[in-house]
N, C-alpha and C positions, 0 to 999 in steps of 0.2 A: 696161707696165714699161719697153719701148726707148725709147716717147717720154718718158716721164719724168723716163730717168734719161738724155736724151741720147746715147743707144746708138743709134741710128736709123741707117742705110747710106744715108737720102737718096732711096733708088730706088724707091719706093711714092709712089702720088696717093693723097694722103688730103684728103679732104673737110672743110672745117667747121672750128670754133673748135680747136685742140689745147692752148689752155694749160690747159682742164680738166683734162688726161690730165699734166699737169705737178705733180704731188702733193710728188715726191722734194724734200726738204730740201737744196739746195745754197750752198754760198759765194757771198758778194758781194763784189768787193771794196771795200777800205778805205775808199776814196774815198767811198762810198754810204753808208757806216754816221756813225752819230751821232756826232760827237765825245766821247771819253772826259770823264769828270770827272775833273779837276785832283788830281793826287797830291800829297798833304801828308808831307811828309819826315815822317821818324822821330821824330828830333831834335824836332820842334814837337807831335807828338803824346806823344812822352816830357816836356814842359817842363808841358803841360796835366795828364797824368795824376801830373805828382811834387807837384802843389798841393794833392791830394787822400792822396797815399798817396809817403812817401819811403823806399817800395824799389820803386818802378815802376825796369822797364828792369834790372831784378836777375833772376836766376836760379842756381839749386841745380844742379848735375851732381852725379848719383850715384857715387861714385867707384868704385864696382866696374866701371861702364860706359864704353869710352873713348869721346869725341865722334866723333860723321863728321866726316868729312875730307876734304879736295878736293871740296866739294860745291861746282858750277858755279852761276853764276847761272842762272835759268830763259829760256830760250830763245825771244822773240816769235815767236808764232804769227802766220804771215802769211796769207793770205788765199790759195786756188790763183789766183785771177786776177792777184796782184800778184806773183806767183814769177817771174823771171828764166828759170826753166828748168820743166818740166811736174811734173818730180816733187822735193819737199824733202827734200834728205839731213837735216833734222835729224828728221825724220817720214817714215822708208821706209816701204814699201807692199809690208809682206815677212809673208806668211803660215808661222809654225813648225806642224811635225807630229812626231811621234816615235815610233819603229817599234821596237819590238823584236822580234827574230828573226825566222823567214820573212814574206816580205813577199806580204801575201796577199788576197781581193778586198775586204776595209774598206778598207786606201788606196786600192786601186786604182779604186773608189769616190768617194772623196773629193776624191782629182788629178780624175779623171771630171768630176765635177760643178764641180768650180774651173773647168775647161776652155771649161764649155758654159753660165758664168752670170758670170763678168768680163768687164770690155773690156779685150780679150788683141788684139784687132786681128790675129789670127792669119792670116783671111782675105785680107790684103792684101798687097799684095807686098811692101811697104816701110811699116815702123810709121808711126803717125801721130805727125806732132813736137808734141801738141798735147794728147797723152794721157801719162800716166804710169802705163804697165804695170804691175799688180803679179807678186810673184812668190811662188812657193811653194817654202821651201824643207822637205823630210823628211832628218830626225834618224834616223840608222840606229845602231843601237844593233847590233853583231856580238856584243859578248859578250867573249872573251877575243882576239878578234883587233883589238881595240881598243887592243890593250896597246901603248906606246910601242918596246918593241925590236921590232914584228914591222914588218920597212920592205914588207913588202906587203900590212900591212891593208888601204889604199884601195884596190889595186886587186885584191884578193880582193874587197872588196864590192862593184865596180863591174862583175865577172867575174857573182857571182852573182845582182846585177840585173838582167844582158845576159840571165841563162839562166833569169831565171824567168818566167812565164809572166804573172802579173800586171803587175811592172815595165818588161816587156821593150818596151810602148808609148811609155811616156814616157821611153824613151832616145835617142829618136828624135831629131836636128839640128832637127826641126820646134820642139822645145819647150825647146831649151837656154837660150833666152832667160827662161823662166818656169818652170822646174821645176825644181829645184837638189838634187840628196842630196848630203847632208855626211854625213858619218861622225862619233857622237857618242864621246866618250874625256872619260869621269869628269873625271879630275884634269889635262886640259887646259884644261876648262871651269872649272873649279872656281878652279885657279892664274891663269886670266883674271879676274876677279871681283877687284877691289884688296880688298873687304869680306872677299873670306871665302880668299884666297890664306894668309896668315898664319897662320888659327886651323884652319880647317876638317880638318887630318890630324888633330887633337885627338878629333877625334869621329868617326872611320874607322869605330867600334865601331859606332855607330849612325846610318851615312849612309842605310839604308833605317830610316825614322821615320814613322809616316804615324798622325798623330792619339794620339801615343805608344806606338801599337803599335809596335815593335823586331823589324827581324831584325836579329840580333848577327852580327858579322865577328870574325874573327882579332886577340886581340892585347887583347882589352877585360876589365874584369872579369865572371864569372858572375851572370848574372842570370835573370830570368822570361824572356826574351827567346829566339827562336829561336837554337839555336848553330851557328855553322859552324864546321868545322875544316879545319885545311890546314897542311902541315910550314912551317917553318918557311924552310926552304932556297930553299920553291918560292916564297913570297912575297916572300923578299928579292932574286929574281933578276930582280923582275919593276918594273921602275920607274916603272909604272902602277898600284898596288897597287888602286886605287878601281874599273878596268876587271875585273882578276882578279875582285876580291872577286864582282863582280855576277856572274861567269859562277860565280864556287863558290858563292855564295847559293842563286843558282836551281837548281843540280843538287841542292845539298841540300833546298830544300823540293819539288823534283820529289819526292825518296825519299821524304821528312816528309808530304805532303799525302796522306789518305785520303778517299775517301770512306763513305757509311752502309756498305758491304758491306766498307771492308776494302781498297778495290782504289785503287792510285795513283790521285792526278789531276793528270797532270801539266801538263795546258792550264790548270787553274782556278790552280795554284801558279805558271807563267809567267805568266800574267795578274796575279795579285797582286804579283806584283818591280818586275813591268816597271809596272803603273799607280801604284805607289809610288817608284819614278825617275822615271817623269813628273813627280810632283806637284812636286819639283824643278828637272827641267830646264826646267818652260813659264816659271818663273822667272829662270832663266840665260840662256835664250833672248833672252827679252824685253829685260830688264835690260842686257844686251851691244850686241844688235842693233837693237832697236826691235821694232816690229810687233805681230803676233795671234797668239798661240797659241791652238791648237785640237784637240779632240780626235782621236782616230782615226776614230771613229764620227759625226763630220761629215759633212753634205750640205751643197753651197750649194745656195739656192734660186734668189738674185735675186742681183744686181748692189751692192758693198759702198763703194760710191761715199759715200752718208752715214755711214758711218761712218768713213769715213776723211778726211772733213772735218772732225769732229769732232776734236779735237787732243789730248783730255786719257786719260785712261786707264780703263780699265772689265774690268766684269764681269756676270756676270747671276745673278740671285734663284735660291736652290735652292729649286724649289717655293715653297711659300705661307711658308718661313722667312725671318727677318730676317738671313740667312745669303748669301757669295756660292756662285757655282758657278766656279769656277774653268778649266773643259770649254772656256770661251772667256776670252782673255785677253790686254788690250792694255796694257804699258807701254812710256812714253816711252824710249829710250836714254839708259842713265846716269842717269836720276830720282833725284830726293831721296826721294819715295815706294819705289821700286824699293830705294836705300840701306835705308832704313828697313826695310822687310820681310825684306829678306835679312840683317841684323845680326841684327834679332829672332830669325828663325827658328836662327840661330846659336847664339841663347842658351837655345834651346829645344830646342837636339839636332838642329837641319836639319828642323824638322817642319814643313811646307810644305804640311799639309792642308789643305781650303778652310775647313773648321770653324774650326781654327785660326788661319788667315789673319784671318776674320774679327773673332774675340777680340784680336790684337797691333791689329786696324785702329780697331777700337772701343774698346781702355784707350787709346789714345792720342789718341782723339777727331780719325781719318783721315779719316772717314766722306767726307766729301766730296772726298776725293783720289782716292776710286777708286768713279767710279760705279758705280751695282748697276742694271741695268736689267733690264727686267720678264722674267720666265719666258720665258714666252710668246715672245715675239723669238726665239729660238733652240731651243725644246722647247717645241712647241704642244700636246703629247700628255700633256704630265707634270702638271699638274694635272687634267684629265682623269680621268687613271687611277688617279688618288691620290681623286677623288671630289669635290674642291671647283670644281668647273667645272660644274655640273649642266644649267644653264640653258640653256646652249650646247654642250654635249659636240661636240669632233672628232668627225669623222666619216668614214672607220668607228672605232667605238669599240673601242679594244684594252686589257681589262681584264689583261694578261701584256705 
């Protein structure tokens, strides 16, 4: 895998032919590649299809719908060999992660395994001018010390980083260059976003949406929906209302969640808020900054060099469905694609589930905007255990 993927330190005699061991898919530059076929203006394929049919070049807007807007032209993909500098600001090399509440051994896992399978050139004294590091940033989610008037949120969570016992490695100066906590805050993100800055307090009521399950916030009308409640006085003093709401959501389904005997569960209800924010933020994430979201419960294996040559946007196959998984998750900065999903899910309540995702991708005939790549790539076990893998089962085989 080092000689493949170029990772090699140089300092080993090896023997024999090595471009065998050369498998990994990399860039060539331009200069090498075929010349494109000639692009035919618009205009000249609008003059051939009005001979046939005189509303070509016409189009219907729904008027309940407003158009996008400020949508950029799409941005040439260059080659890494023909880049100026090793790595492209319009294609960072920035892994997202998103933590709510104690920070405990799944990230500290996951940073782990980023550590010990990039070329992070860690070992050297002096980076190589020839690589482009990536980086990892984790989305800390505190809860109500998120809220805009409290001026020592960041460095309450940079306090409790220091002193937790998981985090307390990668605060180290060794890895400031590649491991980044940001501090996530609802309705800074959200008021970032030009798409959903405007409409988005509209549906405060149902900012947790996941697959049109609703927990219900402050403010909305009664419905099937989980209810929270909270005075009035305390919400309006707080000028992050989106931060609040998520730290009273989760204490109320803390009380609301039972289990078969009767008795809270307060880990299985923190887990459902906080996996239903995600389904959100890997979109905000992405959308803003560029890069991969990924889940908590990430391992890397190997070295993510091909796919970050790859320039367009993706996801991977939920199991054997024609569905994606949304657990990994690469869009461009700023996309027309990226546009598109998050207006959608707008008009859907903020419903940002992968199910879902998938349905706005397919009425709109996306499909090939946002590749789906194979299971398997990313969860070698999940077909597997679901029983359609027979032939080959992983091994060992984990039926749970």
């Amino acid at each position: 895998m080092r000689v493949g993927g170029g990772l090699d330190n140089g300092r080993r005699m090896r023997r024999g032919n090595l471009d065998i061991w050369r498998y990994i898919f990399q860039e060539e530059s331009a200069s090498k590649r075929a010349a494109p076929p000639p692009v035919v203006p618009i205009s000249k394929k609008l003059e051939k299809l009005k001979e046939a049919d005189d509303n070509a070049g016409l189009w219907r807007r729904d008027e309940l719908e407003a158009p996008l807007t400020n949508i950029p032209l799409p941005v040439p993909a260059k080659p890494f060999a023909d880049l100026p500098e090793p790595c492209d600001p319009d294609y960072p090399r920035i892994f997202h992660m998103f933590w709510a509440g104690k920070f405990t051994d799944k990230p500290y896992s996951a940073l782990l395994s980023f550590l010990f399978t990039q070329n992070l050139g860690l070992h050297l004294e002096t980076p190589d001018p020839a690589v482009c590091r990536p980086q990892f940033w984790v989305w800390i989610n505190p809860g109500a010390a998120a809220a805009v008037p409290n001026p020592n949120a960041l460095r309450d969570m940079y306090d409790g980083l220091k002193e937790n016992v998981w985090a307390a490695p990668f605060m180290h100066p060794r890895f400031k260059d590649v491991i980044k906590f940001k501090m996530w805050n609802t309705t800074e993100q959200m008021d970032s976003i030009p798409e959903l800055k405007e409409d988005w307090r509209a549906l405060e009521e149902s900012l947790f949406n996941s697959g049109g399950v609703k927990y219900k916030v402050p403010g909305g009308k009664k419905a099937k929906e989980t209810t929270v409640t909270t005075s009035t006085s305390e919400a309006a003093t707080n000028n992050s209302l989106a931060d609040t709401v998520s730290s009273l959501a989760r204490d109320e389904l803390i009380k609301q969640e039972k289990d078969k005997d009767n008795n809270p569960v307060s880990e299985t209800a923190n887990s459902n808020l906080s996996t239903i924010l995600s389904d959100l933020v890997r979109f905000i994430v992405t959308h803003r900054f560029g890069g991969i979201y990924l889940d908590a419960d990430t391992l890397f294996l190997r070295d993510w060099e091909e796919l970050w040559g790859w320039k367009g946007a993706f996801a991977y196959r939920w199991s054997r469905h024609e569905a994606y998984n949304t657990a990994v998750l690469r869009l461009n900065k700023g996309s027309v694609l990226g546009k598109f999903l998050i207006r959608t899910a707008l008009r859907n309540e903020l419903d940002f589930h992968p199910m879902t995702i998938q349905r706005y991708i397919k009425d709109a005939y996306l499909d090939g905007l946002l590749l789906r790549l194979p299971c398997a790539m990313f969860d070698p076990v999940w077909l597997s255990q679901e029983g359609y893998q027979k032939e080959r089962p992983t091994w060992p085989l984990f039926h749970e």
